[in-house]
N, C-alpha and C positions, 0 to 999 in steps of 0.2 A: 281329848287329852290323852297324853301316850305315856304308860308306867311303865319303869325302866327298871328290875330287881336282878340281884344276884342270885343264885338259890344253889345252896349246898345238900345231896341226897345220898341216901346211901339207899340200894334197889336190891332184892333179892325173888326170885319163884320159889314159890311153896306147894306143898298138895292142900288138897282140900281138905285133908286129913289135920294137917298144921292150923289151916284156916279156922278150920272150927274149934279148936280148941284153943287158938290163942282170943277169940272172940269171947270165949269164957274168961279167958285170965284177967285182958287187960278192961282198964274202964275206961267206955264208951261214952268222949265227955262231947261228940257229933257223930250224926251219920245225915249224909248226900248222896246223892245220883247223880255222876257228872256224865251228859253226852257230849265225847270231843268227835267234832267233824274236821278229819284231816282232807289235807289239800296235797297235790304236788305238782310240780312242772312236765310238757309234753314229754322232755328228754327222763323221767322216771330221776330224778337227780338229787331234788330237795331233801327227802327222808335219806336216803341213805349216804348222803355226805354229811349226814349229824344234824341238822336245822328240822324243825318241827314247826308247819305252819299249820293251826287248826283254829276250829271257833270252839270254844267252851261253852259249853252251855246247862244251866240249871234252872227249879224253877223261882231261881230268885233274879239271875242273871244272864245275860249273853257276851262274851268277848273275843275278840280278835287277840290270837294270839303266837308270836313266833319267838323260837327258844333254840340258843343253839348252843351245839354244846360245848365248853373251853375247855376243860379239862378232864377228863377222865383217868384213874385210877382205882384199881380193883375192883369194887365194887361201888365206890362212890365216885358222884357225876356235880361238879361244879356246872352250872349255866346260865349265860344272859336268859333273859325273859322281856319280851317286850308287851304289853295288851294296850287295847281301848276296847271303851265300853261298846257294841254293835245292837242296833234294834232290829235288825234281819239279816240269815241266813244268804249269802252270796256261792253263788257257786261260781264264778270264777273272782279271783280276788289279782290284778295286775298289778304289774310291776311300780307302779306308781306309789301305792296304797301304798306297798312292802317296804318302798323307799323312805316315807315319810314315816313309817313305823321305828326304821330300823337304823336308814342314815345310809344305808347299802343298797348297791342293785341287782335285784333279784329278776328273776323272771317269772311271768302270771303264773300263777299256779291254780289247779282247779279242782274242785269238789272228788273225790273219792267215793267215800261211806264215811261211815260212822261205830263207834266205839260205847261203847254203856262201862261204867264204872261207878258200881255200888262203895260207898266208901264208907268206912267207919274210922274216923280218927279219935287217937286217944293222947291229950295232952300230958307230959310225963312233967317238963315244967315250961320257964317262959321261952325257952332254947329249944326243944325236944319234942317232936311232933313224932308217934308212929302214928302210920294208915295203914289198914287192912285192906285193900283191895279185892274185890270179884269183878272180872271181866269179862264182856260178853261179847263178840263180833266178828261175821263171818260166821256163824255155827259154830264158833271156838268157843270156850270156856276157861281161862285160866284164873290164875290164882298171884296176887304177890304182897311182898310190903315193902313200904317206901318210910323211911325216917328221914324226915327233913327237921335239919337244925342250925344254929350259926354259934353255936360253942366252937373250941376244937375239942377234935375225935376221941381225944383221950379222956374228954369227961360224958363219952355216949354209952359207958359201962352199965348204968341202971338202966338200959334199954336192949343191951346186950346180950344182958343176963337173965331177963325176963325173956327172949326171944331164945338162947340156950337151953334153958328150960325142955324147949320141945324142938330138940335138932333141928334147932334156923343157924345155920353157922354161918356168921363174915367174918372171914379172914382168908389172906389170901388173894389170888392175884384170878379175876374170874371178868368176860365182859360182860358188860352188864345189855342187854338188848333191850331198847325202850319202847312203853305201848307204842310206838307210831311205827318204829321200826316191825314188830311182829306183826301189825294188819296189815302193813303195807308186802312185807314178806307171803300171809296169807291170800293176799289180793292179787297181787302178779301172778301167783305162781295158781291161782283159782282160770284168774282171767285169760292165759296162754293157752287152757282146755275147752275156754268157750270160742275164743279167736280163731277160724282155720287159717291153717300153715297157708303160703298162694301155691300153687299149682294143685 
């Protein structure tokens, strides 16, 4: 069975400095471990023309999942999302699969690495989700938060002001570069120093 959501976000990087102290502020009403396994096409194409093909996985669940992005603006990211549920890990996932996910025709895309994201979500109400994120992949370590909500923007003010608090500013016109985009960034530009040039 294939779920088909809209999802409205607003994405920013923070220090770890920020991180730990907004994990004191806000209340921690979950925390999760998400491993996302990103995929891409031989031509390097999928991630960085805005689509995100991974498998999510936690220890409650595993999904197939491709997200691509409509609209972006400042800092926030409108996106289709398509999942089904998976009971094992594929390393290459074809064009077929992607078609009947998606209604579109992609090309096979294949196993990468993998992502770790400690998460800590904190419900502000039925609209208003922030998450804390720590990322781990590649020997990278960063830091972000992600508010995901279906208000409009002008009532994301109790979430705003709590993240002001400690120099998180959105506002303003900034792109926002998404987990798949930065592993994938860190993985090319890894894997070109392991590859010799030919001659």
């Amino acid at each position: 069975m294939v779920n088909q959501e809209i999802e409205k976000e607003m994405k920013i990087m923070i220090s770890e400095t920020q991180y730990e102290e907004l994990i004191k502020e806000l209340p921690s009403s979950k925390q999760i471990r998400n491993i996302n396994f990103y995929f891409d096409d031989l031509d390097r194409q999928m991630i960085f023309n805005g689509n995100t093909v991974r498998v999510r996985a936690n220890k409650e669940k595993m999904y197939l999942q491709f997200k691509s992005h409509i609209e972006k603006n400042g800092y926030t990211t409108v996106s289709k999302e398509f999942s089904k549920k998976l009971e094992t890990l594929p390393y290459c996932i074809d064009s077929k699969i992607l078609f009947e996910l998606t209604g579109v025709r992609y090309p096979d895309v294949f196993l990468l690495g993998f992502l770790v994201t400690d998460r800590i979500i904190c419900t502000l109400n039925s609209k208003i989700q922030i998450m804390l994120d720590k990322n781990t992949y590649l020997g990278c370590l960063d830091h972000e938060i992600e508010i995901e909500y279906t208000c409009e923007e002008s009532e994301l003010q109790e979430a705003l002001k709590i993240l002001k608090k400690y120099k998180v500013e959105i506002s303003g016109e900034r792109e926002i570069i998404s987990k798949s985009c930065r592993f994938a960034q860190k993985y090319y530009n890894d894997l070109k120093y392991v590859i010799p040039k030919d001659g």
